[in-house]
C-alpha positions in Angstrom: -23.8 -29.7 -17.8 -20.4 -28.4 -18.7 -18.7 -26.5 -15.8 -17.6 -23.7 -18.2 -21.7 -23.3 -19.3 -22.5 -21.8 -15.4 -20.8 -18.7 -14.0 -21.7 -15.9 -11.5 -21.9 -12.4 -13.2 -23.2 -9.0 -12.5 -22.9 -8.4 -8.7 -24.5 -5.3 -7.3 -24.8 -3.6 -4.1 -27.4 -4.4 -1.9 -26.7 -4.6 2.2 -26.9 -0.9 2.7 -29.5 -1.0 0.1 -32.2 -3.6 1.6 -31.7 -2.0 5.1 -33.1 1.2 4.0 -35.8 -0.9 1.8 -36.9 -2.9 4.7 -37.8 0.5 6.7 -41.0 0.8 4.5 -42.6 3.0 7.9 -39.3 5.5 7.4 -38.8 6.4 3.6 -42.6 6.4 2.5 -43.8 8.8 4.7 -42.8 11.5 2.7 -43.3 10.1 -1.3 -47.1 10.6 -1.7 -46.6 14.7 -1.4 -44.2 14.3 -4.1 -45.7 15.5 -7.7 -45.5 12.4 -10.0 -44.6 8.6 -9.9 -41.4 9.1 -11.8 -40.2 11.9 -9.3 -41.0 10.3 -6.7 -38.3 7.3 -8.1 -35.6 10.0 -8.8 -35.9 11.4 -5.3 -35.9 8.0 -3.4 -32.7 7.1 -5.6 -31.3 10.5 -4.7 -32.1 10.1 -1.1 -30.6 6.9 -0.7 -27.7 7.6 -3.1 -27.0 10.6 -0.9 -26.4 8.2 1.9 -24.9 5.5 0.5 -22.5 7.1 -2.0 -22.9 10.7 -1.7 -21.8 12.4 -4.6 -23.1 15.0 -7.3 -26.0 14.1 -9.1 -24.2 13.9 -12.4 -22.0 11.1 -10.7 -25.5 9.7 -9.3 -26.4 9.1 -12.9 -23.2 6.9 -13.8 -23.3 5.3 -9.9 -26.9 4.0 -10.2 -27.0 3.1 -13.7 -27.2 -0.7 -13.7 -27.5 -0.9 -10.5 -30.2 -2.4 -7.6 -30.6 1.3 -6.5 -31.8 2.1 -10.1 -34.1 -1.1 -9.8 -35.3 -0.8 -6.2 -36.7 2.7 -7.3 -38.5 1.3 -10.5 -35.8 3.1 -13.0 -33.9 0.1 -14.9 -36.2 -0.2 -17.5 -35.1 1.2 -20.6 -37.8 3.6 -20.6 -36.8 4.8 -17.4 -33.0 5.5 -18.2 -32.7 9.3 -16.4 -29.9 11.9 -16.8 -28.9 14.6 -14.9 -31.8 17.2 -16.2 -34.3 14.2 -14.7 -32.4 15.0 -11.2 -32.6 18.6 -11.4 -36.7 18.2 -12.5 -37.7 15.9 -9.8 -35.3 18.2 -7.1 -37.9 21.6 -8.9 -40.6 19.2 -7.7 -40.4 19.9 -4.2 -40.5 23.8 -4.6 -43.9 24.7 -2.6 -44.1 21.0 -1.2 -41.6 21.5 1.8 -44.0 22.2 4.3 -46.4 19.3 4.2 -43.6 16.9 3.5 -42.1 18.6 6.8 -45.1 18.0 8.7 -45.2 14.7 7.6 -42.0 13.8 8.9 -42.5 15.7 12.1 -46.2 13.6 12.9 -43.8 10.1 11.7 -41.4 10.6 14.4 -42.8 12.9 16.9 -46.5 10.8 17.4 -46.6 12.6 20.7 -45.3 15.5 19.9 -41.7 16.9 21.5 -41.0 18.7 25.0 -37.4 19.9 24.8 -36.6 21.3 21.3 -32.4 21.8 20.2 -31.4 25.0 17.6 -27.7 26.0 16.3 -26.6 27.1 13.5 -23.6 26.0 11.2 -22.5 27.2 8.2 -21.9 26.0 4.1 -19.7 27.9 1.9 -19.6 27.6 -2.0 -16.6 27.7 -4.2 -18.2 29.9 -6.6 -19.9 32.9 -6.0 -23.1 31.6 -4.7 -26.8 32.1 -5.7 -27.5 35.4 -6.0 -29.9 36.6 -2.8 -29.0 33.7 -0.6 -25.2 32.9 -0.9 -23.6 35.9 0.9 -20.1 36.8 3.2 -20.3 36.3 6.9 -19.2 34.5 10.0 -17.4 31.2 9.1 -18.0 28.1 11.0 -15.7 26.5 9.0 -13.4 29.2 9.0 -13.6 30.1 5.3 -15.0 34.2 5.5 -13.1 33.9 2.1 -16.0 32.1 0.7 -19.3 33.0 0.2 -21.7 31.1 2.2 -25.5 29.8 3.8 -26.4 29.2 7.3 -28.2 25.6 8.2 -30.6 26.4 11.2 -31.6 22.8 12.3 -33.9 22.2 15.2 -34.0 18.4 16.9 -34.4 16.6 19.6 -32.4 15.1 22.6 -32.1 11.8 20.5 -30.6 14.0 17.3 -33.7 13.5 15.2 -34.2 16.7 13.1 -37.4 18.6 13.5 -36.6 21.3 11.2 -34.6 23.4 8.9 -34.3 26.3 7.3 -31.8 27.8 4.9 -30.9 31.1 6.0 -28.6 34.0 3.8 -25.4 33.9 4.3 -24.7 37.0 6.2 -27.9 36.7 9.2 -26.9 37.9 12.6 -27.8 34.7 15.0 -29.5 36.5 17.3 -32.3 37.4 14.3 -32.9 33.6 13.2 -34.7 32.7 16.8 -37.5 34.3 16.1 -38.1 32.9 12.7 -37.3 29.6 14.4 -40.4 29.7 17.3 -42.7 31.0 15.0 -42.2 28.4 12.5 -42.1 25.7 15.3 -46.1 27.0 16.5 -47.3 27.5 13.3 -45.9 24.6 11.5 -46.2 22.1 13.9 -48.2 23.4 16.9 -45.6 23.4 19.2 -46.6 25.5 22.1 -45.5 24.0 25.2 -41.6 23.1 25.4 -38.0 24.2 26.5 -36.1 25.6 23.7 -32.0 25.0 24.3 -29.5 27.3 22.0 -26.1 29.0 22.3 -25.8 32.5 23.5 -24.9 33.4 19.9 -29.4 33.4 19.8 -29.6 34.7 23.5 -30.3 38.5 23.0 -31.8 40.2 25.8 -34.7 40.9 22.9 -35.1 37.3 22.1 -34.9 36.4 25.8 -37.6 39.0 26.5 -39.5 37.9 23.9 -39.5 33.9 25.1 -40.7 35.3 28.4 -43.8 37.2 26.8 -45.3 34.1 24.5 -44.4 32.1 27.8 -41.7 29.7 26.3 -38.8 28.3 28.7 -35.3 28.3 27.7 -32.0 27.4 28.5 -29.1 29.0 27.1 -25.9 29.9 27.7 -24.6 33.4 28.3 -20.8 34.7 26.8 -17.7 35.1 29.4 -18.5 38.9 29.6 -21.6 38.2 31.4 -20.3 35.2 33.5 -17.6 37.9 35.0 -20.7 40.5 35.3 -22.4 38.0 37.2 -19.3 36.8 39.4 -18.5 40.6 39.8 -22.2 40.9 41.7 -21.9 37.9 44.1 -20.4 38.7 47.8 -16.9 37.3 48.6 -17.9 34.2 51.1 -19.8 32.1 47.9 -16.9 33.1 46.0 -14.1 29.9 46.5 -16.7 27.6 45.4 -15.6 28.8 42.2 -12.2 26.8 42.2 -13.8 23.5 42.5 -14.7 23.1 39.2 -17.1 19.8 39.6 -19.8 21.5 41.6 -22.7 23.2 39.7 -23.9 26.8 41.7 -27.0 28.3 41.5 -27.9 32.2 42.1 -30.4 34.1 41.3 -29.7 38.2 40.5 -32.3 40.3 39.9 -35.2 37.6 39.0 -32.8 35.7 36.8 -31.9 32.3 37.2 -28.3 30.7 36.9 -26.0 28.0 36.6 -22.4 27.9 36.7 -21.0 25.0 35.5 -17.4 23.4 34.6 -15.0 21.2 34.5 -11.8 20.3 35.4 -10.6 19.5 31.8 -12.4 22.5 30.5 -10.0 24.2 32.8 -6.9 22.8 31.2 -8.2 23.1 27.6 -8.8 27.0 28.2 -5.5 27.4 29.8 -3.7 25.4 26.8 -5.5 27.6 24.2 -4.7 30.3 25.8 -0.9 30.0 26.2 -0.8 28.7 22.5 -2.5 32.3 21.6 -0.2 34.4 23.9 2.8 32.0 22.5 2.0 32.7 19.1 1.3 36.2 19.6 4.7 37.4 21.7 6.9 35.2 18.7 5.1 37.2 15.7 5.8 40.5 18.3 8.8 39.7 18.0 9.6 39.0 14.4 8.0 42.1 13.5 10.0 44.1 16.4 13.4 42.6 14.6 12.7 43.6 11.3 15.2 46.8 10.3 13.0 49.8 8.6 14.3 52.6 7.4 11.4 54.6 8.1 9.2 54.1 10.5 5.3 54.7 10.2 4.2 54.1 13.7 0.4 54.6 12.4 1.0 51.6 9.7 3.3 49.7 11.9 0.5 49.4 15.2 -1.9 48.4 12.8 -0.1 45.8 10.9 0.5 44.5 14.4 -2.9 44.8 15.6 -4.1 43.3 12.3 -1.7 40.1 13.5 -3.1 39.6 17.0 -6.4 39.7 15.9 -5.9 36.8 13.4 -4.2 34.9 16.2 -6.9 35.7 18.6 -4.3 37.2 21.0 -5.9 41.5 21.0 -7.2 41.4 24.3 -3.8 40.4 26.0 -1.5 42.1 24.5 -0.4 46.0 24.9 1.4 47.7 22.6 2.8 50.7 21.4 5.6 52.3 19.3 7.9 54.6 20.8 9.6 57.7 19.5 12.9 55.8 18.4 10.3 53.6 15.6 10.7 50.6 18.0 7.8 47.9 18.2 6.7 47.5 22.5 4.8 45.7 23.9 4.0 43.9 27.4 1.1 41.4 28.5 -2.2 42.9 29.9 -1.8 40.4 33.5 -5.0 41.7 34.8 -6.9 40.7 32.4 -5.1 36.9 32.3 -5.6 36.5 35.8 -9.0 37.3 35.5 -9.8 34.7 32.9 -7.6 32.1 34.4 -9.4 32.1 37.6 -12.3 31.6 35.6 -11.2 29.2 33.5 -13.7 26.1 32.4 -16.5 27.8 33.9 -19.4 28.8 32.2 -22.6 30.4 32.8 -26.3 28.9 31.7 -29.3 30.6 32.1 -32.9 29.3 32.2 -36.3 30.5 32.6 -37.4 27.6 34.4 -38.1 27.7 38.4 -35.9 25.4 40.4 -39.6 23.6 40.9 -39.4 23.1 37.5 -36.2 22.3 36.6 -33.3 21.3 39.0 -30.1 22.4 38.4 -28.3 19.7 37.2 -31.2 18.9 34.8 -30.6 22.5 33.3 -26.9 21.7 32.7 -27.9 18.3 31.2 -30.6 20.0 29.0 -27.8 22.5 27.8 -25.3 19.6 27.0 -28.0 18.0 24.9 -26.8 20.4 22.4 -24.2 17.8 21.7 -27.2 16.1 19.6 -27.1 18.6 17.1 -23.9 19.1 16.6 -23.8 15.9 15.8 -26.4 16.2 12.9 -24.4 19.2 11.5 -21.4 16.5 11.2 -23.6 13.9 9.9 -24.9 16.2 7.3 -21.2 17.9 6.5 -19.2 14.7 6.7 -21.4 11.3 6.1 -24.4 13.2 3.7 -21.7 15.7 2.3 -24.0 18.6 2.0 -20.9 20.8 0.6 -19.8 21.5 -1.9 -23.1 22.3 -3.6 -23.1 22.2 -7.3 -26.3 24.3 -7.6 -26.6 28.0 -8.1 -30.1 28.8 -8.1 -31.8 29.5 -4.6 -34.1 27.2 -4.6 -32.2 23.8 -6.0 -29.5 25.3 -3.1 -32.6 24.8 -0.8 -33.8 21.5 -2.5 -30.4 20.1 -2.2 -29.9 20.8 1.3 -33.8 19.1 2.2 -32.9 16.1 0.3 -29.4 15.9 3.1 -32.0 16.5 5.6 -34.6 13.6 4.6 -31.6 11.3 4.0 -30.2 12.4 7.7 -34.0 12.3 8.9 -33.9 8.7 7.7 -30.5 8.0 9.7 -31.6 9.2 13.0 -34.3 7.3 12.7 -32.5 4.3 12.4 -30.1 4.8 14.6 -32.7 5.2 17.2 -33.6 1.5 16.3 -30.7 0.1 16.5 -29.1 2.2 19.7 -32.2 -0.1 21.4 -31.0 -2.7 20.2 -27.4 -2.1 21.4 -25.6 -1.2 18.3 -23.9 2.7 18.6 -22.5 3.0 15.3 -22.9 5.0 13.2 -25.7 4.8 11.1 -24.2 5.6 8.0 -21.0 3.9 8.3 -22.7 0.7 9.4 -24.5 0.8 6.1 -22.1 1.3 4.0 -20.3 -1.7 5.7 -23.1 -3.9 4.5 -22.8 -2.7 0.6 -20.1 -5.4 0.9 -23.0 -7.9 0.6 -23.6 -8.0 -3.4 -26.3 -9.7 -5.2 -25.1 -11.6 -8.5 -27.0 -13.2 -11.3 -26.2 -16.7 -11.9 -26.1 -18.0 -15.3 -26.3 -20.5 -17.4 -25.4 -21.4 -20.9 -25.1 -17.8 -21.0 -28.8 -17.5 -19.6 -29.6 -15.7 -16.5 -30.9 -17.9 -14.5 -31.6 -16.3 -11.0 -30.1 -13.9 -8.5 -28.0 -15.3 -5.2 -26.1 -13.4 -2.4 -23.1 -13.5 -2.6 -21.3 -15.3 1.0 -21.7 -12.8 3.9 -18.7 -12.2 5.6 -19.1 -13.7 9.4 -18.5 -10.2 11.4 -21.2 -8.9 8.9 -23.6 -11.8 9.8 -23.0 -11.2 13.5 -24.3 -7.4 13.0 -26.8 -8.7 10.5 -28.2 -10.9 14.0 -27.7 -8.1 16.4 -29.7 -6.1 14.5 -32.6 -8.3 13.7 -31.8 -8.1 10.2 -31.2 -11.5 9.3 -34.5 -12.2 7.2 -32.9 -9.5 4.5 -30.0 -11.7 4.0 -32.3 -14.9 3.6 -32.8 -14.2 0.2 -32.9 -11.7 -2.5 -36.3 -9.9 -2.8 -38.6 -8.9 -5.2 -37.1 -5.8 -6.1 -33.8 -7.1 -6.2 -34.8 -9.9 -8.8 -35.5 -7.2 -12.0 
């Protein structure tokens, strides 16, 4: 046969792809709560899309057009073709579903259920104005108060596997989503034995008291007012353990226990932030002391300058007045410096656990697992690209955000499995890495004829054989042969 008769046509993505498909356990567990066959195909596709190549769904629509995503989730027939309004109907399919598909997911990964539960908060803002009810102004954690926004409260566990979430109003103090949190936890799940680990922005002395009465241990940390309360009550011998900064100390003041922890480059980090504040601060001082008025209002003038060191996070130590000739003065508050620099990289935890219970370096390492969190919040801001959010109504806002959770779910999961196996990527990177193994119809005559792989690339192989994932590479599937 001619040479010119055979040729190689139509290559599609399929590493990333077949990984995710060969997790049948994972991504089923949730499908059968979903409302119809067809939705359930639009979610899976928006699910993996979301961590493949995470984009809006009207980009979804031209992305997976064509492609082995459309056909691994049954929609490349032409009867199947979907557009964006499809999206937005199977996303309205999950309104009064959550919680099943919640439980679901917690019984998957948690068979024996979890003892140490992990809760923060971040933050998603919207370039528009928000749905109305749920998209409101408040405290920034990505520093846009400019923008109205939601708070993500995400619950997991040491390994970074989500157990929960909710989508809270923009504006919520902290300290009132705990509750909501631990009543969820029992209810939904029947969680009523474990050690809850948060910030101090949820530690209250009401939500504290309120652990304490339903019998549920925590570990938390306090602010820096309350670590200098605390250092304030202790007698003067104890006192120079404080400078070494790589032993933990335990007290206990009246029935509370402690921890004071630290390190040495904590120490440095607080003392470089807080010369780059103070440095900041005394040059803007001066700029707006040089400036030639020809009336001076000392009301307007001490407030402009207050309005200054508060944006630069410099208030607290800084004095300053105006004197009766108009002119701008000011001088460091030194006490106050001192104080915090002899504290500085300490901070204080506190636990309801009994050093029987709990020794104190396990408390520290319990508080520190907080790290595992964080980390979802960048998975699901960075990787998952849960902003921006192209929805307006509250409950595709809520939809959208579950869909970055399932997808993140699914990610945790699988990183779990492959951390075992000695692989500490990340999850999401990794698979996209292996989208650069294509399937591509072979043809002849200008017949198709069947589907190859295209050549793996050798590092690819060697991560394809670390993993145990060498069988996916063998040959296309079933699913990958429509």
């Amino acid at each position: 046969m001619a040479l010119e008769q055979i040729e190689l046509s139509s290559a599609l993505d399929y590493g990333g792809l077949a990984v995710m498909l060969g997790n049948v356990s994972l991504w089923r567990s949730f499908l059968p709560m979903c409302p119809s066959r067809r939705q359930r195909r639009l979610l899976q596709a928006m699910i993996f899309g979301r961590i493949l190549f995470p984009c809006a769904k009207l980009a979804l629509v031209e992305e997976a057009r064509g492609t082995l995503l459309a056909a691994a989730c049954g929609l490349c027939q032409q009867s199947e073709t979907f557009d964006e309004d499809d999206l937005y109907e199977a996303m309205d399919g999950l309104n009064g579903r959550w919680v099943p598909i919640e439980k679901k997911l917690y019984t998957e990964a948690f068979p024996q259920g979890v003892s140490l539960v992990l809760y923060d908060l971040t933050s998603v803002y919207f370039e528009g104005r928000g749905p109305q009810g749920l998209g409101a102004y408040g405290f920034s954690r990505d520093h846009r108060e400019d923008r109205p926004q939601i708070l993500l409260a995400v619950a997991t566990d040491t390994e970074g596997v989500p157990i929960h979430l909710e989508v809270l109003r923009g504006n919520r103090a902290d300290t009132t989503t705990l509750h909501g949190l631990l009543a969820s936890l029992k209810r939904r799940f029947g969680i009523q034995q474990a050690i809850f680990v948060f910030d101090n922005g949820m530690s209250s002395t009401l939500n504290l008291e309120s652990m304490r009465k339903e019998d549920l241990h925590f570990v938390t940390r306090l602010s820096a007012a309350t670590l200098r309360e605390v250092i304030a009550q202790l007698p003067q011998n104890p006192q120079p353990q404080l400078w070494d900064r790589t032993k933990l100390i335990e007290l206990t003041l009246e029935g509370n226990r402690y921890v004071i922890a630290g390190g040495e480059h904590r120490q440095q980090r607080d003392l470089a932030r807080r010369r780059a504040r103070l440095e900041k601060a005394e040059s803007e001082l001066k700029r707006l002391a040089a400036i030639r008025r020809k009336k001076t209002n000392p009301q307007k003038l001490a407030s402009q300058v207050g309005r200054t060191l508060q944006r630069l996070k410099a208030h607290k130590y800084l004095q300053y007045w105006v004197n009766e000739q108009g002119q701008l003065q000011y001088q460091k508050n030194e006490e106050l410096i001192q104080t915090e620099q002899s504290l500085d990289g300490l901070y204080l935890l506190h636990t309801s656990l009994e050093p029987t219970q709990c020794a104190k370096e396990q408390v520290l390492g319990n508080y520190k697992n907080l790290l595992a969190v964080e980390d979802a919040f960048c998975q699901l801001k960075s990787y998952l690209e849960v902003r921006p959010v192209f929805h307006w109504r509250p409950d595709r806002v809520r939809n959208h955000v579950r869909l970055c959770f399932i997808a993140y779910w699914l990610c945790a999961r699988l990183g779990n499995e492959w951390r075992a196996k000695g692989e500490k990527g990340e999850v999401q990177r990794l698979l996209r890495q292996l989208q650069a193994i294509r399937v591509g119809t072979l043809k002849i005559a200008g017949q198709d004829s069947k589907r190859l792989l295209t050549q793996i690339p050798p590092e690819l192989n060697t991560l394809l054989g670390r993993l145990g994932l060498l069988p996916l590479s063998a040959q296309p599937p079933a699913w990958a042969e429509v």
